[in-house]
N, C-alpha and C positions, 0 to 999 in steps of 0.2 A: 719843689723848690728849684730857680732857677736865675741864678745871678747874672745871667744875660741878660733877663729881662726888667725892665726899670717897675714894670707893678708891681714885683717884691717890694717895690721901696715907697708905694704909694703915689708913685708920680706917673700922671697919664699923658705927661707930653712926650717923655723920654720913653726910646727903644732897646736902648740897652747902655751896656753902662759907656757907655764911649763920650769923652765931654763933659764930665761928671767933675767938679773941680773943690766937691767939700764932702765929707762925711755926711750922714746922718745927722740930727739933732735929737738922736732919740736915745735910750737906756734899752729899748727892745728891739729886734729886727722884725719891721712890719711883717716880712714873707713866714715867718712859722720858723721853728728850728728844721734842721737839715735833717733829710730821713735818715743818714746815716748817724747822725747823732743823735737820733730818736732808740736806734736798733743796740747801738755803742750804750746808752743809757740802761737802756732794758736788760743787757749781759751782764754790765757791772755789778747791779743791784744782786744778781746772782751767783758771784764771784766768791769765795769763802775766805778767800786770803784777801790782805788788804790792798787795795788799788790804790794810789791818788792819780787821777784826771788832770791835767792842764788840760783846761778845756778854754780855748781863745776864738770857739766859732763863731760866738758873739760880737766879741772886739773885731777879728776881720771881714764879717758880715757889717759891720757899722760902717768901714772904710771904703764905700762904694767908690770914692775919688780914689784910694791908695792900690789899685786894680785893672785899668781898661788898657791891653797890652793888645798887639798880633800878633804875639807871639808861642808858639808853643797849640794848641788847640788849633790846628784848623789852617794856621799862619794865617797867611792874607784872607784867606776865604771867609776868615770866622773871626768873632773875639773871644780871647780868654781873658773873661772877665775872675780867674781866680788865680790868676798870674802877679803874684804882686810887687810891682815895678817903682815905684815908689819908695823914697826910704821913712821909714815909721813906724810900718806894720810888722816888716820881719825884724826891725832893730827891737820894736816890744816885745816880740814873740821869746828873744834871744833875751832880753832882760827878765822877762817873767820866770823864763826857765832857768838862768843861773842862780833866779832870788829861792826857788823852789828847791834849788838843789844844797842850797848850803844854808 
C-alpha cells in the first residue's frame, strides 16, 4: 500500500496525491487495507482481555484531498501524502474519540 501513489485510488492519470481536491466517492479504499492494519487485526483477535479499536484507517484512507503536504516525509524532496493538513480529518479523528470515550 502506498498513498503516494494515485492507483490506490483507481485513477491512472494522477501520480500521487498532490492536486487532489475531493475525497473518494466510495465506502471502501480501492488500494486494500494497510499491511499494518492487516498485522494489528491478526494480534487482536488473539488478545484475551478485551481491546476496542478506533479504527479510522478507512475514513483517512477516503480523504485522498484532506493529505498532500511537503511537509515532514522527505520535505521538499518528497510528499507526505499521510500528513493531514486539512481541517476534517483530525477534527473527526478527535470527535470520534471523545464520542468513544464517554
Amino acid at each position: 500500500m502506498n498513498e503516494l501513489s494515485s492507483r490506490e485510488w483507481a485513477d491512472p492519470r494522477g501520480k500521487t496525491c498532490t492536486g487532489e481536491i475531493g475525497p473518494l466517492q466510495s465506502r471502501s479504499y480501492p488500494g486494500g487495507a494497510h499491511p499494518a492494519q492487516v498485522v494489528l487485526e491478526k494480534v487482536l483477535r488473539t488478545v484475551k482481555k478485551p481491546v476496542h479499536l478506533l479504527d479510522i484507517t478507512t475514513l483517512s484512507q477516503l480523504r485522498k484531498d484532506g493529505h498532500p503536504a511537503t511537509y515532514g516525509y522527505g520535505g521538499r524532496r518528497g510528499m507526505d501524502c499521510t500528513h493531514w493538513c486539512l481541517p476534517g480529518v483530525p477534527d473527526i479523528w478527535n470527535q470520534l474519540l471523545y464520542t468513544s470515550l464517554i
